[in-house]
RODO-2510 file (C-alpha; in nm, 4 decimals, decimal comma):
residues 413
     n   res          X          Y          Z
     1     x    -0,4567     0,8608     1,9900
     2     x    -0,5577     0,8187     1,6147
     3     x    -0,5316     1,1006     1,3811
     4     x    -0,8523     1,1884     1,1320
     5     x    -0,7009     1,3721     0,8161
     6     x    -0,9999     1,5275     0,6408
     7     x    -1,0508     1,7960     0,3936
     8     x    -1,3018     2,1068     0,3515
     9     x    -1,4649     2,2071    -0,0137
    10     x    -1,7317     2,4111    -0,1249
    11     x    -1,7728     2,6906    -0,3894
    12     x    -1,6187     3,0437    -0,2805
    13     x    -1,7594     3,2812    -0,0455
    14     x    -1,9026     2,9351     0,1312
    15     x    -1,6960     2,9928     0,4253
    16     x    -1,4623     2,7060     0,4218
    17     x    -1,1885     2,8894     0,5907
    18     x    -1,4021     3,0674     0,8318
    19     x    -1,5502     2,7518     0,9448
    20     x    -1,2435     2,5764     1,0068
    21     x    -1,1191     2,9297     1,1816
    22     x    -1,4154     2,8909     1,4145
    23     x    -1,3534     2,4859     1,4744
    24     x    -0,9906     2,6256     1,6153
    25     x    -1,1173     2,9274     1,8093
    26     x    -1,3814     2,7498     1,9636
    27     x    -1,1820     2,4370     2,0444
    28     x    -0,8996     2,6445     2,1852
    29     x    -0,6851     2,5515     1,9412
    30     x    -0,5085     2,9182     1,8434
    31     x    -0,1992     3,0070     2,0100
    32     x    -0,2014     3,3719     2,1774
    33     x     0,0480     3,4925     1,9398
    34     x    -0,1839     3,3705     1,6328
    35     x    -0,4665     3,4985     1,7759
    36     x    -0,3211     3,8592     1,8340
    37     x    -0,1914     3,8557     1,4281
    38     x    -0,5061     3,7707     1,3698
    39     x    -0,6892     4,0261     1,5837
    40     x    -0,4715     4,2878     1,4410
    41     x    -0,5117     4,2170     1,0571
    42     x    -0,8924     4,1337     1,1104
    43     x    -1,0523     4,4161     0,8721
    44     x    -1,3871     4,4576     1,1379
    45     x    -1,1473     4,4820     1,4680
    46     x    -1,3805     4,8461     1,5205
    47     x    -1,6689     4,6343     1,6090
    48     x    -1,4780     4,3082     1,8011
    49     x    -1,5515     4,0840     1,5339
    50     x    -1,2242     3,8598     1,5124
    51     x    -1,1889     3,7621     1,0971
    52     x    -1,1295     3,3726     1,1521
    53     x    -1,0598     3,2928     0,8001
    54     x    -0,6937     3,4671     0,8262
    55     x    -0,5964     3,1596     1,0628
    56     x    -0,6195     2,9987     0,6787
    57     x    -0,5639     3,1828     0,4142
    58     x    -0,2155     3,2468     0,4831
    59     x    -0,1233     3,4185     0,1006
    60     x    -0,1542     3,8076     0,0753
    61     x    -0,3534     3,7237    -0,2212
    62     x    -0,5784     3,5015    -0,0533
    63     x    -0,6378     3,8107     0,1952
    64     x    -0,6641     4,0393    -0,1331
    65     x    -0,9377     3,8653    -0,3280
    66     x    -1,1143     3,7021    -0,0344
    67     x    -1,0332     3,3206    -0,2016
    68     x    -0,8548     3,0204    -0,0589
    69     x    -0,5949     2,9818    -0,3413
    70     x    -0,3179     2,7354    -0,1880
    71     x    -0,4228     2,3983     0,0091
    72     x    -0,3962     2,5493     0,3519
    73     x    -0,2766     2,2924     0,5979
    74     x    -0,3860     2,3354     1,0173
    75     x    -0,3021     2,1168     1,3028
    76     x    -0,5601     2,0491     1,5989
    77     x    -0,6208     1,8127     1,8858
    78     x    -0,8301     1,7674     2,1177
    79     x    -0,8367     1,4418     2,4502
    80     x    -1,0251     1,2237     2,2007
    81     x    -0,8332     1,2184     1,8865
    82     x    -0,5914     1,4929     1,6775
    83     x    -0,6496     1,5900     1,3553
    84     x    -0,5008     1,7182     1,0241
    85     x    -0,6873     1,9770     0,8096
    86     x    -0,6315     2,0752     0,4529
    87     x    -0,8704     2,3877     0,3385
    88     x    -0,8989     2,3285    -0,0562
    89     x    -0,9902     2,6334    -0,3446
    90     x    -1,3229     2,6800    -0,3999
    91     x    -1,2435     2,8053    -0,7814
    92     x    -1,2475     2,6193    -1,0589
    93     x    -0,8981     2,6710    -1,1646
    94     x    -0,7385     2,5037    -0,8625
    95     x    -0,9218     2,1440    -0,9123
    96     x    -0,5255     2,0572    -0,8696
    97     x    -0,4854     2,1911    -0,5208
    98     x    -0,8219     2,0033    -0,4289
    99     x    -0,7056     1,6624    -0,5293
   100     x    -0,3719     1,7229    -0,3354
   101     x    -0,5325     1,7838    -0,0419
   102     x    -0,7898     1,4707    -0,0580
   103     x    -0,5628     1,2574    -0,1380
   104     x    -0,4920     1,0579     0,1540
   105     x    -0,7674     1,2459     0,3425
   106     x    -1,0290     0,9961     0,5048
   107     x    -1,2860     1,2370     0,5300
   108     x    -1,4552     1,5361     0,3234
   109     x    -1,6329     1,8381     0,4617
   110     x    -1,8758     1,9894     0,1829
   111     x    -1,9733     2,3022     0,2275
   112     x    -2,2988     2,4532     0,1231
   113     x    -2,4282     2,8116     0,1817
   114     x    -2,8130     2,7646     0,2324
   115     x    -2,8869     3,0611     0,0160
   116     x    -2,7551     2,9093    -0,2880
   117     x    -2,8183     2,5381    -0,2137
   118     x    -2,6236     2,2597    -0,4149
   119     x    -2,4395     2,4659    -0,7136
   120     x    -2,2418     2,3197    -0,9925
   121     x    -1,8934     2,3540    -0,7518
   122     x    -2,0757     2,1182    -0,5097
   123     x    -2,1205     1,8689    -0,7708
   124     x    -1,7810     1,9074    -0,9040
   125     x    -1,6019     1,8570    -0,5228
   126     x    -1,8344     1,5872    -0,4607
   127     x    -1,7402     1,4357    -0,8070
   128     x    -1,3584     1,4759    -0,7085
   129     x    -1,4454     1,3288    -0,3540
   130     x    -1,5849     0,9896    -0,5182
   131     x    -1,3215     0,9740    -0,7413
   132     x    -1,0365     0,9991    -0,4689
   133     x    -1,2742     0,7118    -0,2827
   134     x    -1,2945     0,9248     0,0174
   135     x    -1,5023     0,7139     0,2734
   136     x    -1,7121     0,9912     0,4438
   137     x    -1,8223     1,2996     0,3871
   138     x    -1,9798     1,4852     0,6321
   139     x    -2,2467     1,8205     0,4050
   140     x    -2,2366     2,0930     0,6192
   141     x    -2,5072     2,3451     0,5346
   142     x    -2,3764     2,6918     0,5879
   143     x    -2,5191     3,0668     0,6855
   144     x    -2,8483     2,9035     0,8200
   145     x    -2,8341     3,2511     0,9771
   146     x    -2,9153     3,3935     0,6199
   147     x    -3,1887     3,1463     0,5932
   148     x    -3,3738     3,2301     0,9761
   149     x    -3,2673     2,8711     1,0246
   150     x    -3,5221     2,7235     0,8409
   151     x    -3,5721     2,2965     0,8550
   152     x    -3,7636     2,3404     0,5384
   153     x    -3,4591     2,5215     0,3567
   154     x    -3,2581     2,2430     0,5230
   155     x    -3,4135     1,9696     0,4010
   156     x    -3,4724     2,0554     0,0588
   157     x    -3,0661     2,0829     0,0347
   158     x    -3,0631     1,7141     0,1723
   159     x    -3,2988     1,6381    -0,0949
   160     x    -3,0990     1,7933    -0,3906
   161     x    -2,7644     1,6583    -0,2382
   162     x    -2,9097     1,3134    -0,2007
   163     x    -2,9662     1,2904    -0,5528
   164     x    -2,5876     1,3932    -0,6380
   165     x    -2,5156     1,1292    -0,3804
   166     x    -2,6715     0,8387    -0,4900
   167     x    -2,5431     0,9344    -0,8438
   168     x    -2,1902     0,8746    -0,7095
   169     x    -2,2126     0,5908    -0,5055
   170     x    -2,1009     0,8362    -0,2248
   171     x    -2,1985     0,6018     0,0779
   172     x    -2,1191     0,7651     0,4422
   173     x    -2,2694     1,0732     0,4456
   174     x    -2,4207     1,3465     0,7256
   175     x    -2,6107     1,6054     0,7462
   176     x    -2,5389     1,8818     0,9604
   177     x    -2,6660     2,2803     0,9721
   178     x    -2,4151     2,5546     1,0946
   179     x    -2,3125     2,8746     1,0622
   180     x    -1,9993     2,9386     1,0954
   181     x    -1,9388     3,3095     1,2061
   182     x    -2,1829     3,2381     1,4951
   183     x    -2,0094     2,9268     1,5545
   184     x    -2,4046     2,7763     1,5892
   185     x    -2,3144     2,3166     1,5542
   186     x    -1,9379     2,3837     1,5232
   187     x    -1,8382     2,2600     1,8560
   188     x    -2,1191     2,2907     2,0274
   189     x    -2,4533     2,2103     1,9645
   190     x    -2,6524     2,5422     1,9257
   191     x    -3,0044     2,5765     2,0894
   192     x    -3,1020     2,7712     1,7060
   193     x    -3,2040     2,4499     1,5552
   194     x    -3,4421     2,2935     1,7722
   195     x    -3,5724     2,0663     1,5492
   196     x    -3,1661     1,9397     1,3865
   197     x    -3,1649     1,5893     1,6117
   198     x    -2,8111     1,5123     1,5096
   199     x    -2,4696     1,6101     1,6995
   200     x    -2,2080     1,8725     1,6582
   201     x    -1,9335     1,9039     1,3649
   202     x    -1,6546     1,8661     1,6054
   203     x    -1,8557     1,5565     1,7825
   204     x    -1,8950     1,4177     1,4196
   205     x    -1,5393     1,4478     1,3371
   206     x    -1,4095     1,3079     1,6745
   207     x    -1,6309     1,0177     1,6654
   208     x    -1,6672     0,8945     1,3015
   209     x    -1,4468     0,5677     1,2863
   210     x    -1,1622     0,5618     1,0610
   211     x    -1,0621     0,1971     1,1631
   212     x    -1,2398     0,0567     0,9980
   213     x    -1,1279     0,2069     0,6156
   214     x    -0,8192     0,0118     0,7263
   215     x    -0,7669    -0,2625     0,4454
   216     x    -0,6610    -0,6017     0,6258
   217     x    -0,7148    -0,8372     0,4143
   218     x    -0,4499    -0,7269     0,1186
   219     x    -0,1145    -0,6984     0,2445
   220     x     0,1094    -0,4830     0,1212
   221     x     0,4394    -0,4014     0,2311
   222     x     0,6657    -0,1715     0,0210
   223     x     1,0136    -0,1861     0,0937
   224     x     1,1313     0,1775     0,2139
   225     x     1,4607     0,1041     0,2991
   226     x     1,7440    -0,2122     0,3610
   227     x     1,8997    -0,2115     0,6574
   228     x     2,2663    -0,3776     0,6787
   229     x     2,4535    -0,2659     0,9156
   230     x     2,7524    -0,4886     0,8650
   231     x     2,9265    -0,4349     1,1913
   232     x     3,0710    -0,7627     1,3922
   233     x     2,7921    -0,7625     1,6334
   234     x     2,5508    -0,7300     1,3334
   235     x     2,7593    -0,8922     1,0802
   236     x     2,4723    -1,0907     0,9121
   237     x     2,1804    -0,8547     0,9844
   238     x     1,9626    -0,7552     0,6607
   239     x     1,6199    -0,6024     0,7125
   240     x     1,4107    -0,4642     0,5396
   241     x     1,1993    -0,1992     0,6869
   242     x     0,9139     0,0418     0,5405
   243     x     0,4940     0,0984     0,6783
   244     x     0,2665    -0,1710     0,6298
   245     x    -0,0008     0,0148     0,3837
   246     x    -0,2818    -0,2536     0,4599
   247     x    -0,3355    -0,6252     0,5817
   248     x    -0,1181    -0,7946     0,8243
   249     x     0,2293    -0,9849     0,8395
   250     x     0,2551    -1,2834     1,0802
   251     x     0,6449    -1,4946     1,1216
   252     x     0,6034    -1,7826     0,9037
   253     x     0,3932    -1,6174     0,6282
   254     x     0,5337    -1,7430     0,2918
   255     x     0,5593    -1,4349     0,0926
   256     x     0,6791    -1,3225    -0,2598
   257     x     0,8795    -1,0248    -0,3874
   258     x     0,6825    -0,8004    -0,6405
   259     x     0,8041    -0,7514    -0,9230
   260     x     1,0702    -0,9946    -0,9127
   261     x     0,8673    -1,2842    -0,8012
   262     x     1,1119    -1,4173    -0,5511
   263     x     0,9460    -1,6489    -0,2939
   264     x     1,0751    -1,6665     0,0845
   265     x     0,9175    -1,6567     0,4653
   266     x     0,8725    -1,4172     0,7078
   267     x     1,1596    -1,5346     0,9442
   268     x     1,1182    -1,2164     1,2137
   269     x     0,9428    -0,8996     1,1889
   270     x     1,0712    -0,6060     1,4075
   271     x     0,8558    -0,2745     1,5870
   272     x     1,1094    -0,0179     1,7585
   273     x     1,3932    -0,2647     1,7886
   274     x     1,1589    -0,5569     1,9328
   275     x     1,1175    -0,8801     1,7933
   276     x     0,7307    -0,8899     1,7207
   277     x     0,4881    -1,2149     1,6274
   278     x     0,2565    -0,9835     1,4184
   279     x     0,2561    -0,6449     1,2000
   280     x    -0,0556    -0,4605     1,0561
   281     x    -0,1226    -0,1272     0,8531
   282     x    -0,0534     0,0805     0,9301
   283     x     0,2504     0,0440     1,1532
   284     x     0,6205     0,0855     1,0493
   285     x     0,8276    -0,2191     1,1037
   286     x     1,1517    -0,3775     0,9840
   287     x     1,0700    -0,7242     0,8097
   288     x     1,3284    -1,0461     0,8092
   289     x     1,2878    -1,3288     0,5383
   290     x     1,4767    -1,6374     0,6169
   291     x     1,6233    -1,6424     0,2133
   292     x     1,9192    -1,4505     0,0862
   293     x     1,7312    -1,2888    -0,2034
   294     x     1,7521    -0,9337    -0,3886
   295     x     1,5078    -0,6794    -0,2381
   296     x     1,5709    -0,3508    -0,3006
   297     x     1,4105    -0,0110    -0,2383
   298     x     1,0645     0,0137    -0,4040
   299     x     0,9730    -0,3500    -0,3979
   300     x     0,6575    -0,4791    -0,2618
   301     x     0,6789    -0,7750    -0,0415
   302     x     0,3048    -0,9526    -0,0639
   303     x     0,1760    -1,2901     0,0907
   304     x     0,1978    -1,5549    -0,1869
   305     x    -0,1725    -1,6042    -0,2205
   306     x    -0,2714    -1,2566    -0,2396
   307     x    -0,0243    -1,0734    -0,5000
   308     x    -0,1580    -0,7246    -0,6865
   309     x    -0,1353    -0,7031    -1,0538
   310     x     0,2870    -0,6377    -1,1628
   311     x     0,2590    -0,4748    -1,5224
   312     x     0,4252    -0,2145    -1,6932
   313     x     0,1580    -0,1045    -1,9141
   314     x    -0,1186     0,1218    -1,6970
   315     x    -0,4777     0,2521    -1,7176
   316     x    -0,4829     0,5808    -1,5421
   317     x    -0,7156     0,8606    -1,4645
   318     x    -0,4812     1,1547    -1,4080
   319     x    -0,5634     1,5253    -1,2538
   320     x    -0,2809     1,7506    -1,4397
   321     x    -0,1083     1,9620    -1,2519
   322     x     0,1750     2,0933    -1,4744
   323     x     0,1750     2,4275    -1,5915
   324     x     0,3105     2,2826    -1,9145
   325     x     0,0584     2,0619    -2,1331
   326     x     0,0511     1,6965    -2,0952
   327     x     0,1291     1,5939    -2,4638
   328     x     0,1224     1,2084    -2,5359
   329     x     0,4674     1,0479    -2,6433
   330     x     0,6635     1,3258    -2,3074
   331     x     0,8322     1,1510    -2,0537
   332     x     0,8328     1,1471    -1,6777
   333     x     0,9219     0,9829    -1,3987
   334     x     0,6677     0,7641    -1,2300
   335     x     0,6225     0,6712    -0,8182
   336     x     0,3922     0,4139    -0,6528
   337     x     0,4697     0,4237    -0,2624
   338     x     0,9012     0,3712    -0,2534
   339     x     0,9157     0,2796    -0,6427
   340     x     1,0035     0,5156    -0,8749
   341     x     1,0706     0,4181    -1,2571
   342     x     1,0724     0,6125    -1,5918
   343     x     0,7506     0,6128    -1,7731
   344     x     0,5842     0,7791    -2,1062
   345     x     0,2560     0,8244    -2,1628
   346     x     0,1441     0,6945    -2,4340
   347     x    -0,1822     0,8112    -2,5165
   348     x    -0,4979     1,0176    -2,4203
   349     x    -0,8170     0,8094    -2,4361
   350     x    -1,0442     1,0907    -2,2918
   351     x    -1,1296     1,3730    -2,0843
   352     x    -1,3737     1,3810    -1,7877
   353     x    -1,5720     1,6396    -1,7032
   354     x    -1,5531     1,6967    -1,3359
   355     x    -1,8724     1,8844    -1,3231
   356     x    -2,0995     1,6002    -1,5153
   357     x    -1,9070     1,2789    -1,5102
   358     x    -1,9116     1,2691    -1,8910
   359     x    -1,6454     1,1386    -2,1179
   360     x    -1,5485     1,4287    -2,3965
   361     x    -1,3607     1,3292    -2,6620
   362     x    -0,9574     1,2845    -2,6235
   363     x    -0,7836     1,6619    -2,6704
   364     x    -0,4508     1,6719    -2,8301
   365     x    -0,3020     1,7517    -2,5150
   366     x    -0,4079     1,7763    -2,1864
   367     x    -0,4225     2,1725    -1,9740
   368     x    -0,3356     2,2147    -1,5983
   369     x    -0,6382     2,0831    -1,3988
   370     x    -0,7409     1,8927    -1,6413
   371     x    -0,8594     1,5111    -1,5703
   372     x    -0,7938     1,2608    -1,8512
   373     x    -0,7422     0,9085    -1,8591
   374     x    -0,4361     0,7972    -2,0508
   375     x    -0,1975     0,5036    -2,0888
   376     x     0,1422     0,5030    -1,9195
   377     x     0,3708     0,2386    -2,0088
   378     x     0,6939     0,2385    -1,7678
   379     x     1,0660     0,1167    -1,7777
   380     x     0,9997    -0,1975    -1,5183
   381     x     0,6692    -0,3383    -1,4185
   382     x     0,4832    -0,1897    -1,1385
   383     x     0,3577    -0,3898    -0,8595
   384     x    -0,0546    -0,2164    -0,8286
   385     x    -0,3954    -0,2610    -0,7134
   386     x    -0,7335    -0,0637    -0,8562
   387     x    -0,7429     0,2532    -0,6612
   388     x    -1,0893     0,1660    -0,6426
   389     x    -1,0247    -0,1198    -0,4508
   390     x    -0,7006     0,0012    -0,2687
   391     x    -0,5989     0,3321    -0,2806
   392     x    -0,2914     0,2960    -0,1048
   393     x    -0,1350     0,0915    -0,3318
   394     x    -0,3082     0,2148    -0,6378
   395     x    -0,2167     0,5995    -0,6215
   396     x     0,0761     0,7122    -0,7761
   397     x     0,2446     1,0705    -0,9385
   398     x     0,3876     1,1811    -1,2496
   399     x     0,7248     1,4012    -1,1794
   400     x     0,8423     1,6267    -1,4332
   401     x     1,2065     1,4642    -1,4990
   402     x     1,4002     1,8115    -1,5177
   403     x     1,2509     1,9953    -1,2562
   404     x     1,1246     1,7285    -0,9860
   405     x     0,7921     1,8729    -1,0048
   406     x     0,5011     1,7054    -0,8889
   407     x     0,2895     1,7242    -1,2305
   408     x     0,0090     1,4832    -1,2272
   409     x    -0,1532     1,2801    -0,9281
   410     x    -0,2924     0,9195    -1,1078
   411     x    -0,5540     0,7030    -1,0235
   412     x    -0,4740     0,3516    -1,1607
   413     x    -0,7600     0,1770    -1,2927
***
């Protein structure tokens, strides 16, 4: 059973976390003890109505204000596939918490509340949703209740979103009406909107097909871990073992070791102690190569006529997440995957605005939730692709070198 990871955004008060609160009612996906914590906190018990949105927002002040602060994380399955939620901030402040949860999500849930139509915090998630390359997005128009569930308010929101769309080279993208505290297209799909021709949200998200996103053409193999065992029934045994991020391995591929450049062959590839005649992303598998050569944690083992870029001077676009500033010349540590090497930036080109796409001019230092692209140069060369064109090997994160903080999430370029 595959899992779909996928993330919910949309400006406050658009019932993110009440949506994804109904998706787990509905779906029978609440334990009996969660539901009774959250019958017994919901403010409108009086008159029955169950508050959904505490299954999410977790913090006291989340429950305070009426805001999703933190990335809220839920677990679901159902007999077709399981998923992994993450319910991002709607505020501006917490454009951090929203990249953190997309990610490595492979699919976005936009909210929009009908009344309002597409607002400048639906631009800005949708912004941060084609900059994280997240393959589908699903715009789910909210409180159609609000609205008597009218097609012509509906469409005019596809209209305006379109536009926003196209604008951003977002590709995959569906339509859907709901409401979320009726629980009207959430797993079902509601009678209301006779003339809505498409399927449920639940159908959508158990059906769209993730496969697909899979890269197999670029292989990429970072090394996690060597195995040696060196015990006299294993006396000569070295493997190397780690997830195949994208393409495939096959015995007898003649690969090379990024960033060393060492060449060798596949001799024997391994899956849960079983000699194998193939690997692909995204399975975990210990790899043999029939040369005794230096590979250590954090290289990238590649086939020789498809290598990614090994430099140690980077273009990034980088989401700060520090409380700190981000002031050129500071140091950090730098990880791609396994690899982890010291790095400084060096300098900050420019700032993006995440609600217009437009370049401002390079600030002295950059804020927390602030996105910039700089240049990092690090200790040892990196082995990379374009996020653009491979995210998996093209993501990587700044850690503060004193605290171990996570403090920026980059986008190499």
């Amino acid at each position: 059973m595959d899992i779909l990871r996928f993330i919910t955004a949309g400006s406050v008060d658009d019932g993110k976390s009440t949506m994804i609160g109904r998706l787990l009612y509905d779906s029978k996906s609440i334990m009996i003890d969660q539901l009774e914590a959250i019958e017994k906190q919901s403010k409108n018990k009086e008159d029955g109505i169950i508050d959904l949105a505490l299954l999410t927002d977790g913090l006291r002040a989340e429950r305070e204000q009426g805001i999703t602060i933190d990335v809220a994380y839920k677990y679901f399955s159902t007999p077709k596939r399981k998923f992994i939620i993450a319910d991002a901030p709607g505020h501006t402040q917490y454009t951090r918490n929203m990249v953190t949860g997309a990610s490595n999500s492979d699919l976005a849930i936009i909210l929009v509340d009908a009344r309002n139509g597409v607002v400048e915090q639906t631009r800005r998630h949708s912004i941060i949703t084609s900059l994280l390359n997240i393959p589908h997005v699903v715009v789910a128009i909210n409180k159609m209740d609000l609205v008597n569930n009218s097609e012509d308010v509906y469409n005019n929101i596809v209209i305006d979103y379109e536009a926003v769309a196209t604008s951003l080279g977002l590709k995959d993208i569906t339509y859907i009406p709901i409401s979320a505290i009726n629980g009207d297209n959430i797993v079902e799909k509601s009678p209301v909107f006779p003339w809505y021709e498409g399927e449920s949200l639940l159908h959508i998200l158990e059906n769209v097909e993730v496969a697909n996103d899979i890269n197999y053409t670029d292989a990429r193999f970072p090394v996690q871990y060597v195995i040696r065992p060196q015990t006299d029934a294993l006396h000569d045994y070295r493997g190397y073992a780690g997830k195949v991020v994208s393409g495939i391995y096959k015995v007898g591929d003649k690969i090379i070791v990024q960033p060393s450049g060492l060449e060798s062959t596949i001799s024997a590839i391994e899956i849960g102690g079983k000699e194998v005649a193939e690997a692909f992303a995204p399975q975990s598998v210990v790899l043999h190569v029939s040369d005794d050569i230096d590979i250590s944690r954090g290289d990238v083992i590649v086939q020789k006529d498809n290598q990614p870029s090994v430099e140690n001077e980077l273009d990034v676009l980088l989401c700060w997440m520090g409380n700190k500033p981000l002031i050129p010349g500071n140091k950090y540590l730098l990880q791609i995957n396994s690899r982890l090497t010291r790095a400084v930036v060096k300098e900050i080109e420019y700032k993006l605005d995440v609600n217009t796409l437009l370049k401002e001019p390079a600030p002295e230092q950059a804020a927390l939730n602030d996105i910039v692209k700089v240049k990092i140069k690090t200790a040892s060369p990196i082995p990379f692709d374009s996020y653009k064109k491979l995210r998996v090997n093209g993501g990587a994160i700044l850690i503060d070198e004193t605290s171990n903080v996570t403090v920026g999430a980059c986008m190499i370029q």
